[in-house]
C-alpha positions in Angstrom: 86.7 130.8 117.2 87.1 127.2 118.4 88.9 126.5 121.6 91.2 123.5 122.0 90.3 120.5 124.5 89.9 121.5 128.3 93.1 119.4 129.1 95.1 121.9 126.9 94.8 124.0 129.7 95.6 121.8 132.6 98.6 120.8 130.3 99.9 124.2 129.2 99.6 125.3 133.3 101.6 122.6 133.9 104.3 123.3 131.0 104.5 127.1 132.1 104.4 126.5 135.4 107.5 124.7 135.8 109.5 126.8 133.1 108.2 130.0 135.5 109.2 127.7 137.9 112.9 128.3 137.7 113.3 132.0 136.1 112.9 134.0 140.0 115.4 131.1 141.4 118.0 131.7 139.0 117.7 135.6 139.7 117.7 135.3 143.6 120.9 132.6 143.3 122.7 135.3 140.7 121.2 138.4 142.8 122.5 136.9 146.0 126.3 137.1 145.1 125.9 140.4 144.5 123.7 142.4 146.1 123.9 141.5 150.1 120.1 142.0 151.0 119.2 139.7 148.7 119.7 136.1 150.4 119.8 132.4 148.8 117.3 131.3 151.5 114.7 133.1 149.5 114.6 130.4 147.3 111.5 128.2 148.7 109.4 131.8 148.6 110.7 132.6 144.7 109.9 129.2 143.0 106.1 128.8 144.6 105.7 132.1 143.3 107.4 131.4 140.0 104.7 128.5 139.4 102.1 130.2 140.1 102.6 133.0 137.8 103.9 130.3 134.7 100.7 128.7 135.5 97.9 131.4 135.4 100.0 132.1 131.9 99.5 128.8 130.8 95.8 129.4 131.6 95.0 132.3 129.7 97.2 131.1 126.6 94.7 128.3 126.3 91.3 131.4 126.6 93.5 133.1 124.5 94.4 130.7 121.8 91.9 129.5 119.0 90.8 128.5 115.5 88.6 128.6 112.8 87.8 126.8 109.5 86.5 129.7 107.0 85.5 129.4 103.0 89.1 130.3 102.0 91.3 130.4 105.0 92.6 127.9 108.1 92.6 130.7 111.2 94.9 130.3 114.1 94.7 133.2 116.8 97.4 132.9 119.8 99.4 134.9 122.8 99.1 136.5 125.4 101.0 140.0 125.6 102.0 139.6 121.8 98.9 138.0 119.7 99.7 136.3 116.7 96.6 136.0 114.0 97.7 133.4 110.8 95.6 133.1 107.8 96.8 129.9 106.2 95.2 129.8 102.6 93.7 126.1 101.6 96.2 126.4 98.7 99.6 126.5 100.3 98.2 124.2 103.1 100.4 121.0 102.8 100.1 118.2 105.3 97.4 118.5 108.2 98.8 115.4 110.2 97.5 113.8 113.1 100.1 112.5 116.3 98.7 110.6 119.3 101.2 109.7 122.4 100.1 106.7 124.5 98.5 109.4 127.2 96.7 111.0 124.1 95.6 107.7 122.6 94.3 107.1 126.7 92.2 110.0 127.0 90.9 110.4 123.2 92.6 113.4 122.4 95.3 114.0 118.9 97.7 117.1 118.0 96.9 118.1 114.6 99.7 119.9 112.7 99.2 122.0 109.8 102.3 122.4 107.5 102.8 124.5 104.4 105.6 124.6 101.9 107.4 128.0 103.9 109.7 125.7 105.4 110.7 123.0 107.9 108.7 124.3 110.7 105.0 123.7 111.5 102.7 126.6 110.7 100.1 126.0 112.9 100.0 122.9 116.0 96.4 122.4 117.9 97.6 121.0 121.1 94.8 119.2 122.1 91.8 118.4 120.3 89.4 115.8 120.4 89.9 112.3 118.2 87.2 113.4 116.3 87.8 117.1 115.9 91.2 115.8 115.0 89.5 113.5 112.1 86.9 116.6 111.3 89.9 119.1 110.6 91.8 116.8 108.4 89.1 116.1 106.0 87.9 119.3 106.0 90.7 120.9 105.4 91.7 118.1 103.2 88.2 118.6 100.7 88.6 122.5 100.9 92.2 122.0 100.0 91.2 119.7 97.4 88.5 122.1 96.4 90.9 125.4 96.3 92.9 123.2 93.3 89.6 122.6 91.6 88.2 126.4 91.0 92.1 127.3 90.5 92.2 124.8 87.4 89.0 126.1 86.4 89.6 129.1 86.2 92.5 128.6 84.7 90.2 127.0 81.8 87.9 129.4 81.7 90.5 131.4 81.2 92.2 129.5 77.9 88.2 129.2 76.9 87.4 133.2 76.8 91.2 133.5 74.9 90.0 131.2 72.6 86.6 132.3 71.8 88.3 136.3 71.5 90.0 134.8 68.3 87.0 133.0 66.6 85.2 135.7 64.4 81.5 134.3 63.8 78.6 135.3 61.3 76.9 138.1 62.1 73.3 137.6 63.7 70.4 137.6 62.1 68.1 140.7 61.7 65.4 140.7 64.0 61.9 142.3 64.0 61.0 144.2 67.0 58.4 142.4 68.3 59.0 138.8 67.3 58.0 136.6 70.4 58.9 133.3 68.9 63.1 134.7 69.2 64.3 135.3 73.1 65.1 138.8 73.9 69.2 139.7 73.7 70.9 137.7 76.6 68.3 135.8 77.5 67.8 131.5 76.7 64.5 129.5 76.4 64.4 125.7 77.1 64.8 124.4 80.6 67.5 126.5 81.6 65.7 129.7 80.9 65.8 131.4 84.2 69.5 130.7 84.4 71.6 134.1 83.9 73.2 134.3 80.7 77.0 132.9 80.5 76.6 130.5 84.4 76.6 127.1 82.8 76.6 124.8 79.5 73.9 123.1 78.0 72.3 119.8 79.4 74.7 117.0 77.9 73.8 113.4 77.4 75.2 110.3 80.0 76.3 107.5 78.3 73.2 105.8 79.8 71.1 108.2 77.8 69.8 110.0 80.2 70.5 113.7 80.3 73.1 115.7 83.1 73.0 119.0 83.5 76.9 120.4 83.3 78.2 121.5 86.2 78.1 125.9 86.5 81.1 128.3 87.7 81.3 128.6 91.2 79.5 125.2 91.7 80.5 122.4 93.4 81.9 119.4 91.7 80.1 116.2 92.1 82.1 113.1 93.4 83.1 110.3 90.9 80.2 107.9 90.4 77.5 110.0 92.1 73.7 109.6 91.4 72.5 111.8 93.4 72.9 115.5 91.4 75.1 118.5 92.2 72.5 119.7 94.8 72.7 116.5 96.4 76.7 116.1 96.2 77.4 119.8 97.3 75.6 118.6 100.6 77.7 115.6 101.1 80.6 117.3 100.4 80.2 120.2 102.9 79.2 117.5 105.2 82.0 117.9 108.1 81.5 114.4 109.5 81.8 112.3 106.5 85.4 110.9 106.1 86.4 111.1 102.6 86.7 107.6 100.7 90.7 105.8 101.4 91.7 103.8 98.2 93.7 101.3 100.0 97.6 101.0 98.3 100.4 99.7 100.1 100.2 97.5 103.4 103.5 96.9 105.3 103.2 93.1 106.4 104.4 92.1 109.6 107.4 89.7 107.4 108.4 92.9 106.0 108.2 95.2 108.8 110.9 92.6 111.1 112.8 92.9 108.3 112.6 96.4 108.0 113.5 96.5 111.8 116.4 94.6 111.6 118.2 95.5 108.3 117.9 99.7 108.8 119.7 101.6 111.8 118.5 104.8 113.8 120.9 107.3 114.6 118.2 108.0 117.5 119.2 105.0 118.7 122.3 106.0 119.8 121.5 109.9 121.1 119.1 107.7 123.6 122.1 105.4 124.6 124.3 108.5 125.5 121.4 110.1 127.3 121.0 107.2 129.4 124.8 107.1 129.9 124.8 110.7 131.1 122.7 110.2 134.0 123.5 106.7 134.8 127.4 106.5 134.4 128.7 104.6 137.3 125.9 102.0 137.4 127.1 101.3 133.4 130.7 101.6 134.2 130.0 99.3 136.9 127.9 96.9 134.6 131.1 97.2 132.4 133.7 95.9 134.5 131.2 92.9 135.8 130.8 91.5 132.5 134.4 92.2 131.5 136.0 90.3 134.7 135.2 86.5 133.4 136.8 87.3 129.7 139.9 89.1 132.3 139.1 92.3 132.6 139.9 94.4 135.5 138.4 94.4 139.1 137.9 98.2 139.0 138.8 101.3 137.0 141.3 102.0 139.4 143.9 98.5 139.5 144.5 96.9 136.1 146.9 96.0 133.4 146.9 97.2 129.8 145.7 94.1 128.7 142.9 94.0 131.0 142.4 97.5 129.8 141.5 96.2 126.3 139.6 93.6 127.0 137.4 95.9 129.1 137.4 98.6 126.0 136.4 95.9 123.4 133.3 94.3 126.5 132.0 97.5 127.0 132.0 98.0 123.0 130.2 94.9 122.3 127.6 95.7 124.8 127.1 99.4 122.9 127.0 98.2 120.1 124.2 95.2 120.9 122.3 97.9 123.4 122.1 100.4 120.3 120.9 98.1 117.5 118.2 97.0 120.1 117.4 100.7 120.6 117.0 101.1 116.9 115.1 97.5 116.0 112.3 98.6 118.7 112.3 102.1 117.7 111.7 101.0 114.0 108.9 98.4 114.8 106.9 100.8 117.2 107.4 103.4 114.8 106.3 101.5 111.4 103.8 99.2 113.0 100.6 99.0 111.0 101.9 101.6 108.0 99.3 102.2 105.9 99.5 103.5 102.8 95.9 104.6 100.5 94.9 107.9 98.0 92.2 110.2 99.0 91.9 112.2 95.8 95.4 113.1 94.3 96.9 113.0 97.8 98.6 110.2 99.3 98.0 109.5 102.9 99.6 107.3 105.4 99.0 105.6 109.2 101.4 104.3 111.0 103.2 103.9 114.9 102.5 101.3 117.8 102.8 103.9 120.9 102.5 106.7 119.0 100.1 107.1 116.4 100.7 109.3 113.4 98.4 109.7 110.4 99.3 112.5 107.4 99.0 113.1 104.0 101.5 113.2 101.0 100.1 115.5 98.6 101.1 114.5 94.9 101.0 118.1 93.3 104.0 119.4 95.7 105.9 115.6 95.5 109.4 117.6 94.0 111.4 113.9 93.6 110.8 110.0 94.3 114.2 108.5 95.9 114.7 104.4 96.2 116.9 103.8 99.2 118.5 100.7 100.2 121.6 99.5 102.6 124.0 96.6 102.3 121.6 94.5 104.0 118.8 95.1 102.2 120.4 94.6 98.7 121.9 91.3 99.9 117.9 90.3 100.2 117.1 92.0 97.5 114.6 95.1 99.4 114.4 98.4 99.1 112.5 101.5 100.4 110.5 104.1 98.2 110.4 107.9 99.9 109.0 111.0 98.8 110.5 114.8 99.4 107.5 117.3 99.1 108.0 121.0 98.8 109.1 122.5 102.1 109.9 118.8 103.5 112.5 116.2 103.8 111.9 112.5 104.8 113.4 113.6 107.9 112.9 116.8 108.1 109.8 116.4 110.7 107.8 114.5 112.9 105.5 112.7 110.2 107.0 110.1 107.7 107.5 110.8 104.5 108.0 107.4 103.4 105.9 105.9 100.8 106.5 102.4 101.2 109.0 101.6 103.9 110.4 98.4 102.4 109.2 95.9 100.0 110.6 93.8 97.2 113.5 95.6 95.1 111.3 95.1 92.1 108.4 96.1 93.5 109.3 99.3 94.9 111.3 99.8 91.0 107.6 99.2 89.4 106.5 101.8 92.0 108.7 104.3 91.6 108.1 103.9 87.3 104.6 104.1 87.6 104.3 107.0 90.1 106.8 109.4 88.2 106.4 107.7 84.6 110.4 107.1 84.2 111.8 105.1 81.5 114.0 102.3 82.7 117.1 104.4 83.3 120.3 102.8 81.9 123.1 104.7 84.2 126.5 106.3 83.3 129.5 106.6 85.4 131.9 109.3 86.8 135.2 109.5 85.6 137.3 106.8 86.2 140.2 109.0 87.6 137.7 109.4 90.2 138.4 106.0 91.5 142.0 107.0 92.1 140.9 109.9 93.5 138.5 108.5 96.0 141.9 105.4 96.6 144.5 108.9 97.6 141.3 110.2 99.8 140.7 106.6 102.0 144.6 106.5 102.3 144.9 109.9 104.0 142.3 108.2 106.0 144.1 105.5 107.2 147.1 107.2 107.7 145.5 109.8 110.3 144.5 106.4 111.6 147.9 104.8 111.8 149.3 108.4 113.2 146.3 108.4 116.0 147.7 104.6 116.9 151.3 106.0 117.1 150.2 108.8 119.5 148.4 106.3 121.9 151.3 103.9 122.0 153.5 107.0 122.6 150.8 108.1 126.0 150.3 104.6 126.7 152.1 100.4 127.7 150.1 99.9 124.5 153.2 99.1 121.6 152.0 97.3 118.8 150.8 100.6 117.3 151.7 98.8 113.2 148.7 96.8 113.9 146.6 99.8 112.5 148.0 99.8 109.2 146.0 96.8 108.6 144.0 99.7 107.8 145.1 100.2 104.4 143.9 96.8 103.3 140.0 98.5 103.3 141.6 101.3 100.9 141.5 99.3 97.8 137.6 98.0 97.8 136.0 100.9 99.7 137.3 103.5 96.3 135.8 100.5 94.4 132.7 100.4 96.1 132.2 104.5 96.6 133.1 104.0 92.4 130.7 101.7 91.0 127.5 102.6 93.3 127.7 106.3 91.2 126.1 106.8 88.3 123.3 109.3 86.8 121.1 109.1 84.1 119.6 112.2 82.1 116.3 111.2 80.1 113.7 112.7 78.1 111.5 113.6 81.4 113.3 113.4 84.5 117.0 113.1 86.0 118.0 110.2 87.6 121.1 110.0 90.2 122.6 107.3 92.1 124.4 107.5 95.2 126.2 105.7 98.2 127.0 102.7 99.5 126.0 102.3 102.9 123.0 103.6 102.1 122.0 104.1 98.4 119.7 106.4 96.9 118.3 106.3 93.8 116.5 110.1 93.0 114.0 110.5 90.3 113.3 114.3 90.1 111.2 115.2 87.1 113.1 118.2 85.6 110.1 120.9 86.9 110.8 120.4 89.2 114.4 121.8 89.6 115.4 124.6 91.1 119.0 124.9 90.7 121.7 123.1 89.2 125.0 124.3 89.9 128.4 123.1 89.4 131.2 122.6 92.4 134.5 122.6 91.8 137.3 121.5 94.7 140.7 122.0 94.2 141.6 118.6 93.7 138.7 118.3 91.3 139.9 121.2 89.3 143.8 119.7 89.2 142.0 116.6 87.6 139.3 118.1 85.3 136.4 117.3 87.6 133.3 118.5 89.0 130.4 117.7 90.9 126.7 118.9 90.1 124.0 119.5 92.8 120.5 119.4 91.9 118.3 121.4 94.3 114.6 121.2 94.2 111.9 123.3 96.9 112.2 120.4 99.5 113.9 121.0 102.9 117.3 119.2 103.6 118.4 117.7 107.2 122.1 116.6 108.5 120.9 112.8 106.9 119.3 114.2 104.1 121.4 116.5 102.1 121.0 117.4 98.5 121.2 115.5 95.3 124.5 115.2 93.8 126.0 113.9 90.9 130.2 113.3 91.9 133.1 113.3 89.8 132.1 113.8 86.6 134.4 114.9 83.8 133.7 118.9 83.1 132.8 118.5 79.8 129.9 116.2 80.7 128.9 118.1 83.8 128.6 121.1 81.3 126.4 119.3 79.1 124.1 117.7 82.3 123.6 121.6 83.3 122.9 122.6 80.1 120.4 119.9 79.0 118.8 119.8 82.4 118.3 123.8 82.2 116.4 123.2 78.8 114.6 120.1 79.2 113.6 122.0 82.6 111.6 125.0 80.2 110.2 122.6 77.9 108.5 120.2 80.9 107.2 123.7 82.0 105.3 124.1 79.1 104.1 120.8 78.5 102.5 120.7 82.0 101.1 123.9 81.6 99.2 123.2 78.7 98.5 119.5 79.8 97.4 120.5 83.4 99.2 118.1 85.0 100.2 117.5 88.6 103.2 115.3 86.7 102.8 112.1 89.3 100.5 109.6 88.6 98.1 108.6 92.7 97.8 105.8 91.0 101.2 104.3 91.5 100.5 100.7 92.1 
């Protein structure tokens, strides 16, 4: 078993150490209310103590934790009282990504993160290794992975092969005389290949050069695409741990496209970190507040004021928010996309990116369950758009690594991506119902009216009295049931099933029909009175609060019976045809 870097153990002291740190203090605060020998001024002995234990824990996790790279198996061993041994087979392995912090990036060391298709959490994380164990155990496991596909497809045609040849009768063979040395004994060959074992390989073929290649035997090693140097040869290059497998370079985010992408998209990050910061820091920001309110006529403190110095503190203070947060989100964005890189390593897609933090993974194309085109008002209005990829087990945001393919580029661009990697027709897209429109007009009324009503209450609490001011509201009614209207649509084609969604963000899902799960019907009770219903397309990839499942809305009943239906049998067919065809159903070359 390999250990992990000799600062994993100085940092999982540390990371014990102060959660130990705290468990004896709580007991002796808690113990001292009730029990009268035991006395709060115990405190200074309890946490020393506490440290010192979560700290020789932290020490013999790290002696106690370690891994392995085996012919058929990823070996993780860990804990201390309870050990925890994990196999992880090569062929449910799905990302192995690499994530370097600024202090990592200092010292040379990387987290590696193995993920497999069980669901949203990481199977196995090596906190630390080296930067180039880090690189060794993502191309290793990457080739080994790679290889695990390769003997599974060949078995799988050795296995339509020997099926085959059980139902060709042939002539009988010739009789023999006993004794006749110019006919090799039964089961044995003559030629070159005459010490082979009977039924290990193919006869020599001819290159298209003329010269001859020996076909490659069961159990052997493929060689690599325009090798010259014979299987012997490539086996020993590929087993070669050091050598970084060849990148086919695909998509480059420019720095153009990466401001943009900065300042057209919004993190919701962005505004957990401003109410984190307000949390700790509220008088200094109220105080900030009232500064910058005072020339516009805002109060002199929280404390002496008038209602309308009230407001114009409310909408200062807003303005700063919201400017403070969109900052938030512009730097996170560019520090998190800076240099993306996107190339193929075999049939797997794989991806650097981040300024402080440096995070490089892999996109494998056999578990890719649906290709989704997002764009937001901003980016349509400049005509860009983003490409993402949900794999199986795995949102866009459902982890730490991106799962975007190409963040932003031209809108017709990323279409002529999205075509070539799934092999979609042009979809030509049909609308919900229109008495979905009115229904989505009643809904955004109710809205405004709990608006108006929420206005009415604070003028009732408050010197504020122009509480009618709010049923401007209802002027936004009209074009927001338009706009939810018209950005719905759905397409259902030969190969795959196409939905579009949203408005202030828009998604555009292609999910071949394999790869469906489920399709199931919903039915409200206002979609019921008016003969509608909604269908949600699940496929094997994870879903988070900003990522939830395909839907198709509002659709009359009859045609969301028809969608399920055709969708459930195009679904068997595609099964079939990939079966027989082998496929992994995207194309890696999708530029």
């Amino acid at each position: 078993m390999n250990r992990l870097h000799p600062l994993s153990a100085a940092t999982y002291a540390l990371q014990y150490g102060f959660f130990w740190l705290w468990i004896p203090v709580v007991f002796v605060v808690v113990l001292s209310g009730i029990f009268d020998p035991i006395r709060a001024a115990w405190v200074p002995i309890a946490a020393p103590l506490g440290f010192l234990f979560g700290t020789a824990y932290g020490v013999v996790y790290y002696y106690r934790f370690g891994y392995e790279i085996t012919s058929d198996t990823v070996d993780v061993a860990s804990g201390v009282v309870a050990r925890r041994d994990r196999e992880i087979p090569y062929g449910r392995i799905q990302n192995v990504d690499i994530r370097q912090s600024v202090f990592q990036r200092l010292f040379g060391l990387a987290t590696v993160s193995i993920e497999t298709a069980g669901g949203g959490d990481t199977e196995a994380t090596l906190n630390f290794v080296s930067e180039t164990e880090a690189n060794r155990l993502q191309a290793e496991i990457r080739r080994r992975t790679a290889d695990a596909k390769d003997r599974r497809q060949e078995r799988k045609r050795d296995r339509s092969v020997a099926e085959e040849d059980s139902t060709v009768v042939g002539p009988e063979p010739p009789e023999v005389e006993e004794g006749d040395a110019s006919v090799p004994p039964e089961g044995a060959s003559s030629g070159p290949d005459a010490d082979r074992p009977p039924g290990t390989g193919e006869e020599p073929r001819a290159a298209e050069d003329g010269t001859r290649v020996r076909s490659r035997r069961p159990g052997e090693e493929p060689a690599e695409e325009g090798s010259t140097l014979g299987p012997v040869a490539d086996r020993d290059r590929r087993e070669d741990p050091t050598r970084h497998p060849q990148q086919r370079p695909l998509f480059d985010l420019e720095p153009r496209e990466l401001l943009l992408y900065s300042f057209t998209s919004f993190r919701p990050a962005a505004v957990a970190a401003v109410l984190f910061v307000f949390f700790f820091a509220t008088e200094a920001i109220l105080e900030a507040f009232i500064t910058a309110a005072q020339p516009f006529g805002g109060p002199a403190d929280l404390g002496t004021g008038d209602p309308a110095s009230y407001g114009i503190l409310t909408i200062v203070s807003g303005s700063i928010s919201i400017v403070v947060t969109y900052a938030i989100s512009v730097a996170y964005t560019f520090a998190t996309y800076y240099d993306f890189q996107l190339g193929r390593v075999g049939d797997d897609f794989v991806y650097e990116r981040g300024l402080l933090q440096r995070y490089s993974g892999s996109i494998p194309a056999e578990k890719v369950q649906s290709v989704t085109v997002t764009d937001n008002p901003l980016q349509r209005l400049i005509e860009y758009g983003g490409l993402w990829v949900e794999t199986a087990g795995y949102g866009p945001d459902s982890n730490g690594g991106s799962q975007s393919a190409v963040p932003l580029a031209k809108h017709g661009r990323v279409y002529r991506f999205a075509e070539n990697l799934t092999g979609v027709e042009t979809p030509s897209f049909e609308s919900p119902s229109p008495i979905a429109r009115r229904r989505y007009a009643v809904r955004y009324s109710l809205v405004a009216a709990a608006f108006v009503a929420i206005a009415f209450g604070v003028s009732t609490l408050t010197p504020f009295e122009s509480w009618y001011v709010a049923a401007a509201a209802f002027l936004a009614v009209p074009p927001a049931a338009h706009l939810r209207y018209v950005h719905i649509g759905y397409y259902v084609g030969d190969d795959h099933l196409v939905i579009r969604n949203g408005f202030w963000r828009r998604r555009t899902t292609v999910i071949p029909y394999y790869r469906i799960q489920t399709v199931s019907a919903r039915r409200s009770i206002f979609q019921r009175r008016l003969g509608l219903a909604s269908l949600v397309v699940d496929t094997a990839s994870s879903r988070s609060f900003f990522w939830s499942s395909t839907t198709i809305y509002d659709v009359d009943l009859e045609d969301a019976r028809a969608v399920r239906e055709a969708s459930r049998e195009r679904l068997q067919t595609a099964l079939r045809e990939r079966a027989e065809a082998d496929d992994v159903g995207l194309s890696v070359d999708f530029t």
